[in-house]
C-alpha positions as CSV (number, residue, x, y, z in Angstrom):
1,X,-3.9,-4.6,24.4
2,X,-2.0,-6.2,21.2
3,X,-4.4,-9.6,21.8
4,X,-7.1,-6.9,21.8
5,X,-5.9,-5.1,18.8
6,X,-4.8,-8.8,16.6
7,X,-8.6,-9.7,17.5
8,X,-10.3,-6.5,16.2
9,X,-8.7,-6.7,13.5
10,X,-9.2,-9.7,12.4
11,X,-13.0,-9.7,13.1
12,X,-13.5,-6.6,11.3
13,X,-14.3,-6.3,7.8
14,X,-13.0,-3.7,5.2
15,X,-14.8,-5.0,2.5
16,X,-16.2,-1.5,2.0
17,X,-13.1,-0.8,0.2
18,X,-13.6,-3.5,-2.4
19,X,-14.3,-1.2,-5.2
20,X,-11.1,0.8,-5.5
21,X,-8.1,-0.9,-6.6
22,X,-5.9,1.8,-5.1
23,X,-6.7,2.5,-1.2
24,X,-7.1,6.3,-0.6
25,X,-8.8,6.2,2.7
26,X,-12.6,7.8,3.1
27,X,-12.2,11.8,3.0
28,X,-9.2,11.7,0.0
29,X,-8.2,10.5,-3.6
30,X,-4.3,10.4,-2.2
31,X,-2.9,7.6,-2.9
32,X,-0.2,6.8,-0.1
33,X,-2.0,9.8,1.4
34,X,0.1,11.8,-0.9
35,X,3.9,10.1,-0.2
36,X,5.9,9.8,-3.0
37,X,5.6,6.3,-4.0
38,X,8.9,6.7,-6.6
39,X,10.7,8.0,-3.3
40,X,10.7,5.4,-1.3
41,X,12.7,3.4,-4.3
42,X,14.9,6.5,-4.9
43,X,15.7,7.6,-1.5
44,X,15.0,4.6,0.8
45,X,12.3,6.1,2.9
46,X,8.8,8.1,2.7
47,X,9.1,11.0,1.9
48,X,5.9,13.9,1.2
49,X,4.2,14.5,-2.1
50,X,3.5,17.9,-3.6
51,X,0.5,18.2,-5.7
52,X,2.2,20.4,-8.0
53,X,3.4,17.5,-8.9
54,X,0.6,15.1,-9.5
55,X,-0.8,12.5,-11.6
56,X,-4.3,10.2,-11.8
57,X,-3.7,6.3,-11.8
58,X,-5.6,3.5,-11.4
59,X,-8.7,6.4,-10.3
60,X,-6.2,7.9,-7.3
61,X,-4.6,11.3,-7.3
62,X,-0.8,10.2,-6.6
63,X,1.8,12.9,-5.5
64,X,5.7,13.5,-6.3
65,X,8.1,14.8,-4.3
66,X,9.8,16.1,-7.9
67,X,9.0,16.7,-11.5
68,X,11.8,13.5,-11.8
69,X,10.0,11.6,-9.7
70,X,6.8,11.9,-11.5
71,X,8.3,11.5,-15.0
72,X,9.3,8.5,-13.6
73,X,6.5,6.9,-11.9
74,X,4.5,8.0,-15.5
75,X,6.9,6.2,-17.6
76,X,6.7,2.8,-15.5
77,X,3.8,3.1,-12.7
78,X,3.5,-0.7,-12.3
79,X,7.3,-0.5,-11.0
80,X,7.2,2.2,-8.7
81,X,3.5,1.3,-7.5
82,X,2.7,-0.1,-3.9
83,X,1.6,-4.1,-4.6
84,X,-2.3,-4.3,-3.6
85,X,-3.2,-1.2,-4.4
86,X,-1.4,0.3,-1.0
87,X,-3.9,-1.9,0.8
88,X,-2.1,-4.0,4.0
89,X,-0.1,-6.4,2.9
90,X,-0.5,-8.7,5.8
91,X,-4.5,-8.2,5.7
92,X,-4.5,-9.2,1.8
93,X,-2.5,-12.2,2.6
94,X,-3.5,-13.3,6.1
95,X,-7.2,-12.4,6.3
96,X,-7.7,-12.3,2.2
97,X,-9.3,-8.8,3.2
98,X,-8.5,-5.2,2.8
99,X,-7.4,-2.8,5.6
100,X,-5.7,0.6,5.3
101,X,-2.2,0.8,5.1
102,X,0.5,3.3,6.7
103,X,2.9,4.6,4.3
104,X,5.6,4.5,7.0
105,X,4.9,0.8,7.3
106,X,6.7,-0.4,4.3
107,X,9.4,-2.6,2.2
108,X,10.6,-3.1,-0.9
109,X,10.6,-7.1,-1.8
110,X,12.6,-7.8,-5.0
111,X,12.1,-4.6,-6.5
112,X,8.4,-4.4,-5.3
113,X,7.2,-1.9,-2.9
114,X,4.7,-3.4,0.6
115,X,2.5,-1.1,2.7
116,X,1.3,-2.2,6.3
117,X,-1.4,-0.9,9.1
118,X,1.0,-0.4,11.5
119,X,4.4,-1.5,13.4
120,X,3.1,-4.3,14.7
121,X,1.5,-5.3,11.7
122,X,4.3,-5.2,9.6
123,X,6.8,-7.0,12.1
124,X,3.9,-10.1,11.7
125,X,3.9,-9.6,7.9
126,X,7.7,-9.4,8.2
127,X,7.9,-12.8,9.9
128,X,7.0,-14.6,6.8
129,X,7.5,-12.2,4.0
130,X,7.9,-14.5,1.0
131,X,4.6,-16.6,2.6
132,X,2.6,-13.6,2.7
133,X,3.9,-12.4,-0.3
134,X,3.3,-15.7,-2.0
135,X,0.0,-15.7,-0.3
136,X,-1.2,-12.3,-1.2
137,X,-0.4,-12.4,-4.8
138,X,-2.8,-15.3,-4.9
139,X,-5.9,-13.5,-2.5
140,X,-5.6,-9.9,-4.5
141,X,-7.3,-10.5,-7.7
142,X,-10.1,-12.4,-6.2
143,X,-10.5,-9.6,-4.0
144,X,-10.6,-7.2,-6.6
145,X,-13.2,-8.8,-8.3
């Protein structure tokens, strides 16, 4: 089945998405369907948005867990921010390609916050971090274009 999954994937295209820097998936403007992205810096895991405490960025609705946590994020969004627009980070860097992420996927890198599809995903992205990493910083604006 994972042979199955690894080969779906990677045939499959998400270029659909190519027009929004920040993934929201189809039927929302969440980003991180609505997981506070200052949280996961703050608390050290993902932790559910409110939309009374909300904000627009980057053309995506983006949800706080707290009024501090959305003071925060509004002073320094780049910081607190997922890298490729919450896209996968192992799609961006291994298939130069967007796929949707899972905000319970995720890491922080030197300072900088990484979303994946899925488990298994993420332990291939996690094989090879600073490749991907190094990799993906060099596919994402090409694929934002």
């Amino acid at each position: 089945m994972n042979k199955l999954f690894a080969l779906i994937l990677s045939l499959m295209s998400f270029s659909v998405f190519a027009e929004d820097p920040v993934y929201t998936g189809f039927f929302s403007n969440k980003a991180l369907d609505g997981y506070d992205t200052v949280a996961y810096f703050t608390d050290g895991k993902p932790v559910k948005g409110d939309k009374q405490w909300q904000t627009e960025y980057q053309g995506a609705d983006w949800y706080f867990s707290s009024q501090e946590n959305l003071n925060k994020f509004k002073a320094d969004p780049q910081t607190y921010a997922p890298q490729y627009g919450g896209y996968c980070a192992w799609a961006v860097s291994a298939k130069n390609d967007f796929a949707p992420a899972d905000p319970n996927q995720w890491a922080i890198v030197d300072g900088k916050l990484y979303l994946n599809y899925n488990a298994e995903v993420k332990a291939w992205w996690d094989d090879d971090r600073s490749g991907h990493i190094t990799q993906g910083d060099q596919n994402w604006p090409a694929l934002l274009q």
